[in-house]
C-alpha positions as CSV (number, residue, x, y, z in Angstrom):
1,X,366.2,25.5,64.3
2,X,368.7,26.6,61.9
3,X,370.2,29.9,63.7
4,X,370.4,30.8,67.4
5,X,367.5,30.8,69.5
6,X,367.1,33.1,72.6
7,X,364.8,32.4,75.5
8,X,363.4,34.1,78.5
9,X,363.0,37.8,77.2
10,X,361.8,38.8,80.5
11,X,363.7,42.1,80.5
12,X,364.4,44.5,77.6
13,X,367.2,43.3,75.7
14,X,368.6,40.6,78.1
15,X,368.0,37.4,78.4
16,X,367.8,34.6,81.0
17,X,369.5,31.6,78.7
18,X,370.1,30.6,75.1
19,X,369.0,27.4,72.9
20,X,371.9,27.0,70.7
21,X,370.9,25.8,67.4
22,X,373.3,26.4,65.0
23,X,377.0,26.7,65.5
24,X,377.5,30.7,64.9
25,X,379.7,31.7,67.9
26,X,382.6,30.2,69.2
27,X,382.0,28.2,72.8
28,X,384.3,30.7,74.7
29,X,382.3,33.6,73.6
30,X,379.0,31.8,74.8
31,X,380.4,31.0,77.9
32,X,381.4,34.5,78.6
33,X,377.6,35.4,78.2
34,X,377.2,33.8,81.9
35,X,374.1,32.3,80.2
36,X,372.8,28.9,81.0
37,X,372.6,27.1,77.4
38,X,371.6,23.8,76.2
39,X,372.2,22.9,72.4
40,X,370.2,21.5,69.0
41,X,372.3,18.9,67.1
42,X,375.4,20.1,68.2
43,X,378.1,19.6,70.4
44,X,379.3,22.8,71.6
45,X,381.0,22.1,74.9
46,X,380.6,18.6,77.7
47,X,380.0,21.6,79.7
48,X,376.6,22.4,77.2
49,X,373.4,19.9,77.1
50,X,372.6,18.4,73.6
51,X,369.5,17.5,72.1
52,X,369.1,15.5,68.7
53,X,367.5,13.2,66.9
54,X,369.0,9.9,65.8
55,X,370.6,10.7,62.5
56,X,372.9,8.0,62.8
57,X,369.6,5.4,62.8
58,X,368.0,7.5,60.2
59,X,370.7,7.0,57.8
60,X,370.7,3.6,58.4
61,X,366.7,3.8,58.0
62,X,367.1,5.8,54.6
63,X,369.5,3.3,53.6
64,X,367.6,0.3,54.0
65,X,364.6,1.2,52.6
66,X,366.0,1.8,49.4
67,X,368.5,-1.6,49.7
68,X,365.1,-3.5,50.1
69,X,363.1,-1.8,47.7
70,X,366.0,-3.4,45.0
71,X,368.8,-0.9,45.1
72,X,372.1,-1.6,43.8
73,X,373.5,1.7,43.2
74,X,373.0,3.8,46.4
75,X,373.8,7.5,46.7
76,X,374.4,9.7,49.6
77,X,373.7,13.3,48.3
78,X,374.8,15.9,51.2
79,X,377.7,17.4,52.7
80,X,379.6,15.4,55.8
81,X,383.2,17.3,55.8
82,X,382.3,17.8,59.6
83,X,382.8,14.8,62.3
84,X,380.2,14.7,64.8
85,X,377.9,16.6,63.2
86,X,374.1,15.6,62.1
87,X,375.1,15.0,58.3
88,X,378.3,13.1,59.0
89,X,376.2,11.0,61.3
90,X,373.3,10.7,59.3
91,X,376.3,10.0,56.3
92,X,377.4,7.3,58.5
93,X,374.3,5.2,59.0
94,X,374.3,5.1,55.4
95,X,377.6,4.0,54.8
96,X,377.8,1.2,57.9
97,X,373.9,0.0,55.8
98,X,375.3,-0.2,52.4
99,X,378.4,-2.2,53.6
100,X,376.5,-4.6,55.2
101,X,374.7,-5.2,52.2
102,X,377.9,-5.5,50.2
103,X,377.3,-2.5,47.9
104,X,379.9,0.4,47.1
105,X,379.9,3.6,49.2
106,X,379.0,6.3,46.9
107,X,378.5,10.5,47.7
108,X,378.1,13.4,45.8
109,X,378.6,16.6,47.4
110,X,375.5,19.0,47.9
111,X,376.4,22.0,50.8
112,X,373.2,23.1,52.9
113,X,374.2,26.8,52.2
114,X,374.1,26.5,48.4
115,X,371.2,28.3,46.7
116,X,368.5,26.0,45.1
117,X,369.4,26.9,41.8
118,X,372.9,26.0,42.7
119,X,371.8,22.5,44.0
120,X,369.5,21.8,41.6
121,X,372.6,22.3,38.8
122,X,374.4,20.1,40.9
123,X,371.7,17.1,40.9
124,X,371.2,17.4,37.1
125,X,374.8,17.0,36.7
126,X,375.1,14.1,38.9
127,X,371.8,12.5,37.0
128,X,373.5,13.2,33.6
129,X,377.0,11.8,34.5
130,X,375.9,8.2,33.0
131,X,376.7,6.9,36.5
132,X,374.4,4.0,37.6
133,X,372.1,5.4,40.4
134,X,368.6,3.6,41.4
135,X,368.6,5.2,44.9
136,X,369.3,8.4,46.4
137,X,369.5,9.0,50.3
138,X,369.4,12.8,50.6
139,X,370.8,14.3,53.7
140,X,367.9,17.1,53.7
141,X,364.2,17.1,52.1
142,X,365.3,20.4,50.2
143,X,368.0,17.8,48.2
144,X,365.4,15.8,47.7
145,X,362.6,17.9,46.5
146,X,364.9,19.4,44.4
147,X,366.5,15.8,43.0
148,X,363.1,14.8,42.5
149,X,362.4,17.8,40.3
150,X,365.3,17.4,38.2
151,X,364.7,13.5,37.7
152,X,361.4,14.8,36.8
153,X,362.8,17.1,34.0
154,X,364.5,14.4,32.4
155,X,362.2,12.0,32.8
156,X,363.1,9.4,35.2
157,X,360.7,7.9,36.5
158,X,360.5,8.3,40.3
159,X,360.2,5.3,41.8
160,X,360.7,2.9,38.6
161,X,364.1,4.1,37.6
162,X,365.3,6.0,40.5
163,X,364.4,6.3,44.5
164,X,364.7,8.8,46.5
165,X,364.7,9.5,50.5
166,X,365.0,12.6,52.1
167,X,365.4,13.6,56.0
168,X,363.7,16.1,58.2
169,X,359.9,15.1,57.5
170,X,358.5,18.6,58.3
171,X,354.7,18.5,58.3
172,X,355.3,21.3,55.6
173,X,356.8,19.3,53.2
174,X,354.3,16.1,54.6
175,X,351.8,18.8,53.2
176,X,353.3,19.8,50.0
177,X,355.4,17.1,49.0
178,X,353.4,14.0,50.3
179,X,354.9,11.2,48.0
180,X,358.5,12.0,49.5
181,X,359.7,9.2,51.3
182,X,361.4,10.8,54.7
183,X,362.9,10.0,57.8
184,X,361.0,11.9,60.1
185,X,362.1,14.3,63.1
186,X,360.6,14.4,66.0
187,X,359.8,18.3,66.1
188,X,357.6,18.8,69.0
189,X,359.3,16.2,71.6
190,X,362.9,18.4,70.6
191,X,361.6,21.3,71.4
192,X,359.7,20.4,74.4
193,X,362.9,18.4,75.7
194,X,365.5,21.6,74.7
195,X,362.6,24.0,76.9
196,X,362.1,21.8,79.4
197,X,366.3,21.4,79.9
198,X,366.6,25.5,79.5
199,X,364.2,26.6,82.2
200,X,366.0,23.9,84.6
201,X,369.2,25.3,84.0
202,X,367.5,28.8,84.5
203,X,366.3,27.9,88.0
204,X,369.4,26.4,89.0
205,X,372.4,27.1,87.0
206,X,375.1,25.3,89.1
207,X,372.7,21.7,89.2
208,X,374.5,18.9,87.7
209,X,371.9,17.1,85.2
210,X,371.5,13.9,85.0
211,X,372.9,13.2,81.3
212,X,374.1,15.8,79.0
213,X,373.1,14.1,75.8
214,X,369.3,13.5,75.2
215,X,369.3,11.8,71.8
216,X,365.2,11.2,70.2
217,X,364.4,8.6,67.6
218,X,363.6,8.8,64.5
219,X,361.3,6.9,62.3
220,X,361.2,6.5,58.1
221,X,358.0,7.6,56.6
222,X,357.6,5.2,53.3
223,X,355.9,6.9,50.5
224,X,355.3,6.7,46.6
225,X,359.2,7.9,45.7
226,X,360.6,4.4,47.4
């Protein structure tokens, strides 16, 4: 769910309402669709449902796996310049964790638009700096793939001399990458929950729901890079 979604293509090119996963438009210009419209992971309006999981309880999932598994020297690799939205949260579950275990905050930046060559410079930079890191909470699984490739490259041992925990938990990278450790989405309940939300606001546009923020745990998915 990484760009705009449109539902109910019942009529050629119109639509009957609009899942809202990324942030593309401004909110005055969705409005002026006349569209109903519920949101993924972001908050677009009080006037627009949201549906998300808990990245704030991820992070702090992420976090203290790696703060139990012996961290001492715990990275957040992603990009929260943004408040509110599912990094900064995700950003802050790891900071609140590593505080209460009386460790330093420490980030290094890492933008989801970046190419993968252009991340993966970044994470062999960050592993040469001669900074002490044993743990790494990546704000995406991409990061973390790619962190675990580099690490790989140079010879750190995965988890020995450095952990790693990514977030998303897609059964694709289950499948491909199975010894990532991940906090895990839960894919089918979002969707079914931002459908569901859509076709009520379809059949009755001007019906006040009964919350406007439907937030879905999370849970962490331990494997061999923890």
């Amino acid at each position: 769910m990484k760009s705009d979604a449109i539902c109910g293509c019942w009529r050629p090119n119109q639509v009957d309402g609009i899942i809202a996963g990324s942030h593309n438009l401004g909110i005055e210009e969705y409005q002026r669709y006349g569209l109903p419209i519920v949101s993924f992971d972001r908050d677009l309006s009080d006037q627009v449902p949201i549906v998300t999981s808990d990245n704030y309880q991820g992070g702090c999932l992420a976090t203290q796996a790696l703060v139990d598994a012996g961290c001492g020297h715990v990275y957040f690799v992603g990009n929260p310049v943004k408040t509110g939205n599912p990094t900064s949260r995700r950003f802050d579950g790891y900071a609140d964790t590593v505080a209460a275990a009386g460790l330093t905050v420490h980030t290094a930046r890492s933008a989801f638009y970046e190419s993968p060559a252009a991340k993966a410079r970044e994470l062999r930079e960050l592993l040469t700096s001669g900074r002490k890191i044993d743990g790494v909470f990546c704000s995406d699984d991409l990061t973390a793939i790619l962190l675990l490739k580099e690490a790989r490259k140079l010879g750190i041992r995965v988890p020995e001399d450095l952990k790693i925990v990514g977030f998303d938990g897609t059964q694709l990278v289950q499948n491909y990458v199975p010894e990532l450790a991940t906090v895990v989405q839960p894919v089918p309940d979002l969707a079914g929950t931002l459908v569901k939300l859509l076709y009520e606001r379809i059949a009755d546009p001007e019906k006040k729901l009964a919350q406007n923020s439907y937030l879905l745990p999370v849970k962490l998915l331990r494997n061999q890079t923890v």
